[in-house]
N, C-alpha and C positions, 0 to 999 in steps of 0.2 A: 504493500500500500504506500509506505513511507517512498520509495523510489516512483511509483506509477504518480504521484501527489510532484513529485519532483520534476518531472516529465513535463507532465501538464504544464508546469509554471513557467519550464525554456520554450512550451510553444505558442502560450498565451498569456496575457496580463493578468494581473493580480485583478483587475476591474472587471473580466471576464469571466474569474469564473466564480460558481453558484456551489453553494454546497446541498445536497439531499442526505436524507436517512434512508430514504427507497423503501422504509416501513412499509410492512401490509399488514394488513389480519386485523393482529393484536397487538396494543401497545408496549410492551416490550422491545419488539424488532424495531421501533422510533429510538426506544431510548437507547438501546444497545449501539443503533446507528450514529444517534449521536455523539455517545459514548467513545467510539472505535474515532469517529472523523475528530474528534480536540485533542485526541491522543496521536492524530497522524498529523492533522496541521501543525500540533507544537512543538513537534518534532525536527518538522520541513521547517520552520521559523526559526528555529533552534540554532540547528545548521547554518540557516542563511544570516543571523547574528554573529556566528562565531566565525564563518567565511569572509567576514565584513562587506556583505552586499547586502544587508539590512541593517539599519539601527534599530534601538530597543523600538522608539515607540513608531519606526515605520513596519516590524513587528504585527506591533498592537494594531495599526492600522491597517492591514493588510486581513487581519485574524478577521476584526469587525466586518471588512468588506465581503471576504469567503461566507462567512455566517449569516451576515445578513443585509447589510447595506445594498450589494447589489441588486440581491432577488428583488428587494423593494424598490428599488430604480428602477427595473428592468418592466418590473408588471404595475410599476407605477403607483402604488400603493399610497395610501395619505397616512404615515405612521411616523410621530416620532422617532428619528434614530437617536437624540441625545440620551436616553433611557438605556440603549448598552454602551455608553464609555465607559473608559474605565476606573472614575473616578466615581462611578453610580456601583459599580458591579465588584470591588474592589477595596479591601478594608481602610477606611480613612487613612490611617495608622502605617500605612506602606504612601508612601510617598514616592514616584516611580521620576528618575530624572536620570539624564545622559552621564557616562564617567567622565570625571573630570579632566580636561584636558592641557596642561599645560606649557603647552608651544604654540605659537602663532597657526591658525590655524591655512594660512599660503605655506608653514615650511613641510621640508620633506624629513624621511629620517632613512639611510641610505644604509643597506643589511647587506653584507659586506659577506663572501667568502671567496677560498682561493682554490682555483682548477688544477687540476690535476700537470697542466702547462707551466704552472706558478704565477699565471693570469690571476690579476684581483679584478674580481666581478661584483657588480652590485647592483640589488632590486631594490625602488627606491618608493617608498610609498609616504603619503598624507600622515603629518603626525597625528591626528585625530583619528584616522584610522587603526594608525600602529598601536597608540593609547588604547582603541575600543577593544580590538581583539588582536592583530597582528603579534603585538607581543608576547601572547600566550599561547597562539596557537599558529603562529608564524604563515610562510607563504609557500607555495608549491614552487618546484621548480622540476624539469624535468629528468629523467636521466642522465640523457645524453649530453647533460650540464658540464659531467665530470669527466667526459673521452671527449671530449675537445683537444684540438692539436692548437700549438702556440700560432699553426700561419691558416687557419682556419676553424671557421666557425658551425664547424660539423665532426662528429664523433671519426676517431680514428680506427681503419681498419681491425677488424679481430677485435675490441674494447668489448664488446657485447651491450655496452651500455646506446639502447636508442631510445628515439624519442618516445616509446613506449613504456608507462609508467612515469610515478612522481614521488618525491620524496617531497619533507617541509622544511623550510630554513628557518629552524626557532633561534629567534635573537636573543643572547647570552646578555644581559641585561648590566652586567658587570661590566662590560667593556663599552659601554655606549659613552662617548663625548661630542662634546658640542665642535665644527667644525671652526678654524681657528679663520681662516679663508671665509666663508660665508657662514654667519652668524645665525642664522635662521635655518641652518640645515644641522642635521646629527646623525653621527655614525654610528655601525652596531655588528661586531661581529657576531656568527649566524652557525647553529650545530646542524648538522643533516640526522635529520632522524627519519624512518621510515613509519612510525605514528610516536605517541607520548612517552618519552622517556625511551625508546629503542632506538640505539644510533645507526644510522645504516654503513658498511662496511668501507665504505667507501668517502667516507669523511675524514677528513684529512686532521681537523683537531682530534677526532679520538682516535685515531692513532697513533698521534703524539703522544695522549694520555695513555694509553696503550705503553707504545716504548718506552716512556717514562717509568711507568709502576713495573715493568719487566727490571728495566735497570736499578731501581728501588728495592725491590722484593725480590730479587732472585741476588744483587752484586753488591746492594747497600751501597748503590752509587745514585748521584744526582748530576743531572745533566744542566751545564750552564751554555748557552749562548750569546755571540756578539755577532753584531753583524759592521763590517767597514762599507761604507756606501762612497763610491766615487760620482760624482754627475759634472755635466760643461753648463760656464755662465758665458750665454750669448748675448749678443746686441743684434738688431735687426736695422740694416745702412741701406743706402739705395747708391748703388754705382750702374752707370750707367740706362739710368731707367728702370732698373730691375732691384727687386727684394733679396737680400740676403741675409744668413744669417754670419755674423761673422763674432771670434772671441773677443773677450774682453779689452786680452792685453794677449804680448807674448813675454813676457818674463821669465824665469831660470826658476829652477825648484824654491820654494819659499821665501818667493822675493817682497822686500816690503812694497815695491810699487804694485804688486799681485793684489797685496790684499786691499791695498789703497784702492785701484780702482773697484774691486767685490763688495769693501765694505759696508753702504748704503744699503746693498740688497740681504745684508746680512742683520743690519739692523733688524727689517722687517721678520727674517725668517725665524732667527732666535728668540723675540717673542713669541710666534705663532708654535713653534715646536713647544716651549715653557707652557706656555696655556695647555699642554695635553701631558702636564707630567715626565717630559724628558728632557732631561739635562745635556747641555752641549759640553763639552769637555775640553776641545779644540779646535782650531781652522786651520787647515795648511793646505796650500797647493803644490800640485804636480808638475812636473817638465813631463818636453818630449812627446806630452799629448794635447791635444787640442782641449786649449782651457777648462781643465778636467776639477772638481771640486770631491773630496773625499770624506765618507765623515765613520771614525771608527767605534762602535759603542761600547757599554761599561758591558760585564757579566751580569747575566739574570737567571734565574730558576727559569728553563728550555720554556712553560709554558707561557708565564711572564712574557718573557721575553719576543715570542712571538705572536700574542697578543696586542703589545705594545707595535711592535713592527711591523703587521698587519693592517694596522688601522692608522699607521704614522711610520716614519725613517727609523725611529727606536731610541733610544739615549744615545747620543750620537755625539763624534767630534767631527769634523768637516774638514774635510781635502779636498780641493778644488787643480783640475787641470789646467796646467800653462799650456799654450800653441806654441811648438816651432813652424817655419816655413814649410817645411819639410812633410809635417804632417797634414794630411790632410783630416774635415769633419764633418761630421753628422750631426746634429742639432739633439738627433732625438736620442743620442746613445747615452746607456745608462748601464754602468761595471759592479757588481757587488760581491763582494767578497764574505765569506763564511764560516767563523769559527766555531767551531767546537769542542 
């Protein structure tokens, strides 16, 4: 009933349709009717609250139309409908109002996980929504999410994983920060579970927590990670008509004129990384490569740490590349290096 009830609603509007008991005889088969159909609609509304395609009281609204609103529109009937709200029908004493929601209700809150490529990917929904249900019962994502290749956006031969079937990205609620860059958005990394509380095998945090508790419980060891992140600070010149990007400077390993000219863009970034709980430690730049910036981070407990680096560069000291002539660059190239 509950899925035939579901049907129904992807092929028609809530406005459309009418509820019966299909009672005959004897009074009983009405009430039993009616009985079975509030059991099945509160089900399907149930659902469609915790889906985040209904609010509570569009809900309520939707329940009163099935039951009765329409039939009375339809056959035109002169009957009050204010006699079934829900504030007639409904103990004083319950006071029914939306969860509270407290972000802007224009921002987004961006559910962050990382593919199998090392691709960081993100679904990014209405904070009102994230608030109403998304947080608890997070968002579908397909299979084929995780056999993604890094130079295309379709699962990889042999992966098994296609786009049949779904898993849920429940947002780990601990890791959510306010973006430091736009202030009105928030990020949130995301577990894959194949329903509540079962992670699906292919999730890349618990298998971390996985190798972790191995290396715990079987070695009495603890796994710390740093990560050194190199990137290039360009400028964008116009020589002869045309857009380029070109480096900063070209200076010699750790030159001060290196960081003289980086420094302004450093101002900005060093607050924005502080606002998210990571400490910068150092700046230095590189030779030899095209204005290359590095940044190497402190030790953390493996999960810690890749938390923080998932969702941010991580506690980080920064090294930046100088250009020689010599070399040539890419704009978009980005070198990270990997302790453990």
């Amino acid at each position: 009933m509950v899925s035939s009830v579901k049907e129904l609603l992807d092929l028609a509007s809530i406005k459309k349709v009418m509820f019966s008991t299909d009672g005959y005889a004897s009074p009983e088969t009405y009430y039993l009717g009616a009985k079975k159909a509030r059991e099945v609609i509160f089900l399907v509304l149930s659902d469609a609250c915790a889906s985040g395609d209904l609010s509570l009281m569009e809900a309520i609204d939707a329940a009163k139309d099935i039951f009765s609103r329409n039939s009375i529109g339809f056959y035109k009937l002169n009957i009050d409908t204010d006699s079934s709200s829900p504030q007639n029908i409904i103990s004083p004493k319950l006071k029914i109002k939306e969860p509270d929601v407290q972000e802007d209700s224009s921002s987004f809150v961006r559910i962050i996980w990382v593919d199998t490529s090392g691709q960081q990917r993100c679904r990014a929904v209405q904070a009102q929504r994230f608030n109403r249900s998304v947080k608890k019962n997070g968002v579908g994502l397909t299979f084929a999410s995780m056999g993604m290749t890094s130079f295309t956006d379709g699962p990889a031969e042999e992966s098994k994983l296609t786009g049949v079937g779904e898993i849920r990205l429940v947002p780990d609620l601990s890791t959510k920060q306010t973006i430091p860059w736009t202030k009105q958005e928030s990020m949130v990394l995301a577990d894959m579970q194949l329903k509540p509380g079962e992670a699906w095998g292919y999730c890349p945090r618990e298998t971390l927590r996985r190798v972790a508790k191995v290396l715990k419980d079987e070695f009495d060891l603890v796994m710390n990670a740093g990560f050194e992140n190199e990137f290039y600070l360009l400028k964008n010149v116009v020589r002869e008509g045309k857009e380029e990007y070109m480096p900063f400077d070209f200076g010699p390993y750790c030159a001060t004129s290196s960081f003289d000219a980086a420094s302004p863009i450093f101002h900005d970034i060093v607050p924005a990384l502080e606002s998210l709980n990571i400490e910068v430690e150092q700046v230095t730049n590189n030779s030899k490569i095209p204005h290359n910036d590095q940044s190497a981070t402190c030790f953390l407990t493996c999960m810690k740490f890749f938390h923080s680096f998932m969702l941010n560069p991580g506690k980080v000291s920064l090294k930046y590349l100088s250009v020689t002539p010599l070399h040539p660059m890419l704009p978009t190239t980005w070198s990270t290096h990997v302790k453990l």
